[in-house]
Backbone bond lengths (Angstrom), bond angles and torsions (degrees), N, CA, C in turn:
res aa  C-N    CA-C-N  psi(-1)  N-CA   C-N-CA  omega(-1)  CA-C   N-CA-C  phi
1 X - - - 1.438 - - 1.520 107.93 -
2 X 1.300 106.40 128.30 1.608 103.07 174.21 1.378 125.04 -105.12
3 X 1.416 141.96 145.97 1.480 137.52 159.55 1.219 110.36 -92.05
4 X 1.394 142.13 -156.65 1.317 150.19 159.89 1.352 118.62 -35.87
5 X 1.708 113.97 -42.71 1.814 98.22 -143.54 1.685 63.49 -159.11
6 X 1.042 136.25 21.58 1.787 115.22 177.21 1.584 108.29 -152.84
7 X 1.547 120.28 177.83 0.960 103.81 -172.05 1.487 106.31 -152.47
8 X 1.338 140.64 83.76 1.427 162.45 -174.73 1.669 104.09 -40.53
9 X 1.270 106.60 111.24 1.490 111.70 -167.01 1.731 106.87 -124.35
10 X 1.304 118.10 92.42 1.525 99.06 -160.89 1.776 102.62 -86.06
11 X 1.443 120.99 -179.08 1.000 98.03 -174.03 1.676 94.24 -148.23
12 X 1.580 110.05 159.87 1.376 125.26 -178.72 1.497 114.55 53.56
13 X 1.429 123.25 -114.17 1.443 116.17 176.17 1.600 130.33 -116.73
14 X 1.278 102.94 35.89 1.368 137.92 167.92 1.423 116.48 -47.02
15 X 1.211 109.45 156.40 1.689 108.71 152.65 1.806 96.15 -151.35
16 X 1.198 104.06 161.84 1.849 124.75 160.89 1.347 93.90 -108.49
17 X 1.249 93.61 146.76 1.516 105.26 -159.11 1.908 82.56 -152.68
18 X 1.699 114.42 111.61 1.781 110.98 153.83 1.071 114.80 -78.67
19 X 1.246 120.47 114.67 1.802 127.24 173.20 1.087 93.78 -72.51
20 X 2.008 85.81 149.98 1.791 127.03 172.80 1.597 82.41 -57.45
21 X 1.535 101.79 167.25 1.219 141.11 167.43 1.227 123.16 -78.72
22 X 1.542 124.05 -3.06 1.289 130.00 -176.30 1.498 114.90 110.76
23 X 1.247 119.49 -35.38 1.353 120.22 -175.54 1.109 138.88 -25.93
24 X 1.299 147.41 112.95 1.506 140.70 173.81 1.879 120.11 -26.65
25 X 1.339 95.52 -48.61 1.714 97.10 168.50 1.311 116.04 -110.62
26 X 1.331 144.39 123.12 1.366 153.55 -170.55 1.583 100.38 -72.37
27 X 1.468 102.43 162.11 1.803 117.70 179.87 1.472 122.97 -61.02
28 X 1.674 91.79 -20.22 1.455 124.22 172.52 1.552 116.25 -78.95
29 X 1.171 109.62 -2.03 1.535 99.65 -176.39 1.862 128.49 82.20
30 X 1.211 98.93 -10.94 1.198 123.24 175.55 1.467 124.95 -86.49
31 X 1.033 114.83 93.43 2.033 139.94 164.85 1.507 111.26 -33.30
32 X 1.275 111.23 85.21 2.002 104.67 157.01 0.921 125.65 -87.25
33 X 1.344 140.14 117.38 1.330 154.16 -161.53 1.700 105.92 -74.20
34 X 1.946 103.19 127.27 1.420 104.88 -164.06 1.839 116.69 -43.23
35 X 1.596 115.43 -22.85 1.542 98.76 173.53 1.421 117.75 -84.76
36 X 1.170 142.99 -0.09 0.926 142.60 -162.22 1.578 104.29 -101.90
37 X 1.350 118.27 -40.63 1.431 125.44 161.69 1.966 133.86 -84.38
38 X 1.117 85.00 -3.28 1.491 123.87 158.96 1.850 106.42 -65.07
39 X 1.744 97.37 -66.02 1.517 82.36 -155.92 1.854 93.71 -101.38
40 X 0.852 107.96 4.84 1.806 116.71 155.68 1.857 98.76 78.60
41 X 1.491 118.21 11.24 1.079 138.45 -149.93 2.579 86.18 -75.03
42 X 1.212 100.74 -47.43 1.309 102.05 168.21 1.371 113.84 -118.63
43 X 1.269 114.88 147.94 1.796 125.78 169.22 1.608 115.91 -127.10
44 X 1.146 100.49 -173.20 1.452 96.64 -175.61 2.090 104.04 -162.99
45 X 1.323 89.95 166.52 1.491 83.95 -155.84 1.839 96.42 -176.45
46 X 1.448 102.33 158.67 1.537 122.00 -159.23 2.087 85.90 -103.96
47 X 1.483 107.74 124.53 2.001 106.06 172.83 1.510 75.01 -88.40
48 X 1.688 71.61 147.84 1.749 104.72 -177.03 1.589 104.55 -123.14
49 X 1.615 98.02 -22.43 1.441 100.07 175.42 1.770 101.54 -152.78
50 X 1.223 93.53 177.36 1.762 95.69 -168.19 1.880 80.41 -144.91
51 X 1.552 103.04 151.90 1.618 110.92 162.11 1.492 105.45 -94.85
52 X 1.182 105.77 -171.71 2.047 112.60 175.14 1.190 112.21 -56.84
53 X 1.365 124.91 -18.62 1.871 99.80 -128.81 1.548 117.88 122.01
54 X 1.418 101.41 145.67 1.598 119.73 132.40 1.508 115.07 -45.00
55 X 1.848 115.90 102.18 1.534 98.81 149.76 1.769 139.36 -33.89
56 X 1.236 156.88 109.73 1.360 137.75 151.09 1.728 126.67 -95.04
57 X 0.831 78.61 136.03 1.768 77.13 176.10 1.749 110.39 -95.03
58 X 1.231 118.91 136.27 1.399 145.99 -175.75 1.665 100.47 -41.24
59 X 1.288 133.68 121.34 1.504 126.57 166.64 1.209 124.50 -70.09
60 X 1.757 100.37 -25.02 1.543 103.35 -173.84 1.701 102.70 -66.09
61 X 0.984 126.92 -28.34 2.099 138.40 -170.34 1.267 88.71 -55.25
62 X 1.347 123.78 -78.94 1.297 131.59 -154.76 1.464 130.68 -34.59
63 X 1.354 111.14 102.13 1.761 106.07 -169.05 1.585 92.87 -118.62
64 X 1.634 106.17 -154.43 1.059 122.33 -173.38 1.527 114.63 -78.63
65 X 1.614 104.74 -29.98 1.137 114.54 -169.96 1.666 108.63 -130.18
66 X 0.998 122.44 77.30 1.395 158.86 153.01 1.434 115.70 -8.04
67 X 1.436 126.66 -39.78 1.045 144.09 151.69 1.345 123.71 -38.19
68 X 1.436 119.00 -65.38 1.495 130.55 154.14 1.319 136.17 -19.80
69 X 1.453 82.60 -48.60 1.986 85.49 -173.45 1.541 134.28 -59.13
70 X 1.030 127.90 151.38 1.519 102.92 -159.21 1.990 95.31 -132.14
71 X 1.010 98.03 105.44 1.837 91.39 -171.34 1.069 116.56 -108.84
72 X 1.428 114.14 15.84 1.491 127.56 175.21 1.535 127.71 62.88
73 X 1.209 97.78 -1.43 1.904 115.08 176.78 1.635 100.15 78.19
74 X 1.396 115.25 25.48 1.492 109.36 147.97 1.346 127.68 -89.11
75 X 1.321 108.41 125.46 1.942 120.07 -176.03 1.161 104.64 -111.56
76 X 1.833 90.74 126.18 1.406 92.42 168.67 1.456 118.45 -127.85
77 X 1.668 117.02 151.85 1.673 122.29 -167.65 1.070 116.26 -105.76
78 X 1.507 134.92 174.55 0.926 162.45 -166.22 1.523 92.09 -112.97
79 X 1.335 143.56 73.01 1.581 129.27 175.47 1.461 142.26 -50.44
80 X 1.137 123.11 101.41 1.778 108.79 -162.50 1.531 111.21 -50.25
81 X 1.344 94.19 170.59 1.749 111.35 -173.93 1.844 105.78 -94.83
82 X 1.136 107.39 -12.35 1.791 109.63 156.07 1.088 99.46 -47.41
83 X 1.790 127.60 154.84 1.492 148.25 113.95 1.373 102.79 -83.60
84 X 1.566 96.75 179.50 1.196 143.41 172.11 1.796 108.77 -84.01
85 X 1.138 125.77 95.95 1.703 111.91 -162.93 1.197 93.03 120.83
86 X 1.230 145.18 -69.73 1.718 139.84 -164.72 1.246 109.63 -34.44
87 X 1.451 112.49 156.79 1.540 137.48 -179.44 1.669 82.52 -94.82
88 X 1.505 119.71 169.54 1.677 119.98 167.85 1.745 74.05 -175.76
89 X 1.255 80.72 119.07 1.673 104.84 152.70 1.527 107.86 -110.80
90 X 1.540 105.94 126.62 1.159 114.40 -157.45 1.912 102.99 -133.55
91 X 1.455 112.88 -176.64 1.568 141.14 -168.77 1.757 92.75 -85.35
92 X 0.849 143.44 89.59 1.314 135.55 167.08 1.129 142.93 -40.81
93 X 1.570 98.10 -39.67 1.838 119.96 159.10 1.450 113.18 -83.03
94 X 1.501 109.39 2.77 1.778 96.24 161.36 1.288 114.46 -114.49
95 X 1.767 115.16 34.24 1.731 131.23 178.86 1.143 98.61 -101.03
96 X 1.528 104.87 143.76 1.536 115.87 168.91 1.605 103.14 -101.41
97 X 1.501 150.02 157.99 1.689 129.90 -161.92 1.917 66.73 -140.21
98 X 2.050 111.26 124.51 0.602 116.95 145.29 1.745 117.11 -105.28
99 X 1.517 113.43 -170.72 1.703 107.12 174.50 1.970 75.27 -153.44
100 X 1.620 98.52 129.91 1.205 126.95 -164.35 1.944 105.22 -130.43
101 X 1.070 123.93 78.56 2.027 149.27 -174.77 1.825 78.07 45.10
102 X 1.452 106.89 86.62 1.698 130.13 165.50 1.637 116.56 49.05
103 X 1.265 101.79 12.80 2.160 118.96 164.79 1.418 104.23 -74.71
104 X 1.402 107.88 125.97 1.975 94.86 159.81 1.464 99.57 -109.32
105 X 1.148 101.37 142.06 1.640 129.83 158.84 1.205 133.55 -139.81
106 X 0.981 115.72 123.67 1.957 116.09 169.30 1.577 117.66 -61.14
107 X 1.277 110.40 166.39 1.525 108.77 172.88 1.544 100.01 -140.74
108 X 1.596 129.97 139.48 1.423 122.28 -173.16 1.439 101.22 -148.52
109 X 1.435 129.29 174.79 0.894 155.72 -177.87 1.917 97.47 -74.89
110 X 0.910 134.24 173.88 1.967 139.57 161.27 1.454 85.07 -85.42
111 X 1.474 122.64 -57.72 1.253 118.23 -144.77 1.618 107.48 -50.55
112 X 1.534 121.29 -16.06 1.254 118.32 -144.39 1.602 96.57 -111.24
113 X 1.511 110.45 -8.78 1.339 131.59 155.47 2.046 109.46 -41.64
114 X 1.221 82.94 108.49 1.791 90.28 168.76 1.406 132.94 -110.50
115 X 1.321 111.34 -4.32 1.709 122.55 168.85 1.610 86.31 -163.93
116 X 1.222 103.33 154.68 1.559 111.52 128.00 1.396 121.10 -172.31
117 X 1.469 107.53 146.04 1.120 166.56 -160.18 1.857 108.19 -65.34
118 X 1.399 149.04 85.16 1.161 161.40 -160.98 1.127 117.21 -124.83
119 X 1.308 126.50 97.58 1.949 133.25 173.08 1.803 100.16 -66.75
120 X 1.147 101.41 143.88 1.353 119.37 -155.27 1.374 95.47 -83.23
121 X 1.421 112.01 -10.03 1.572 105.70 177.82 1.673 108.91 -96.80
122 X 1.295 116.41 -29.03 1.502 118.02 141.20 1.454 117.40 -19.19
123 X 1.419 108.15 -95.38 1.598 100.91 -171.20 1.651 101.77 -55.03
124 X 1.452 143.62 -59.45 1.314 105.98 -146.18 1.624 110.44 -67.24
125 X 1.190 117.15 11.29 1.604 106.74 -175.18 1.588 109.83 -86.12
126 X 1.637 111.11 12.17 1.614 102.37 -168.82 1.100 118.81 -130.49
């Protein structure tokens, strides 16, 4: 993702995620019930970016002697089930709140991902 003069690089199994504004009903169409946005315990928010993946390393490499192996410095992931476009109602206390030239966005783990939310015109564009 780019801004003006920088360039947002997420990494492993991450997402950036721009949080809602607080609202009782999300952009998504989706209803949070006044305690739940009360105790800020879940949020919700539009991924703006997704990382690769889980690194894995190849099983077939793996010998006795580890040293040897030669994998050419290709990595390969495990890709999360986030897009780019998704709604993710998420763990709030497992958000990091960056501010990117006066943007706020969170950054989280997938794992901390608790629904999300995909317009059908989303996926067929990919």
């Amino acid at each position: 993702m780019r801004h003006k003069q920088k360039q947002i690089i997420i990494v492993g199994d991450r997402v950036l995620i721009q949080p809602d504004t607080g609202e009782k009903k999300s952009a998504a169409g989706l209803y949070l019930p006044p305690n739940v946005v009360e105790k800020q315990d879940v949020r919700g928010g539009i991924i703006v970016e997704v990382g690769p993946g889980i690194p894995v390393g190849n099983p077939d490499e793996i010998s006795e002697e580890p040293w040897k192996t030669n994998n050419n410095g290709e990595v390969k992931y495990i890709p999360t089930q986030a897009e780019v476009g998704d709604y993710a109602l998420f763990l709030s206390k497992a958000s990091i709140e960056i501010k990117v030239e006066e943007q706020d966005y969170l950054i989280l783990h997938q794992s901390a991902i608790l629904v999300l939310i995909r317009d059908d015109l989303n996926s067929l564009t990919k």
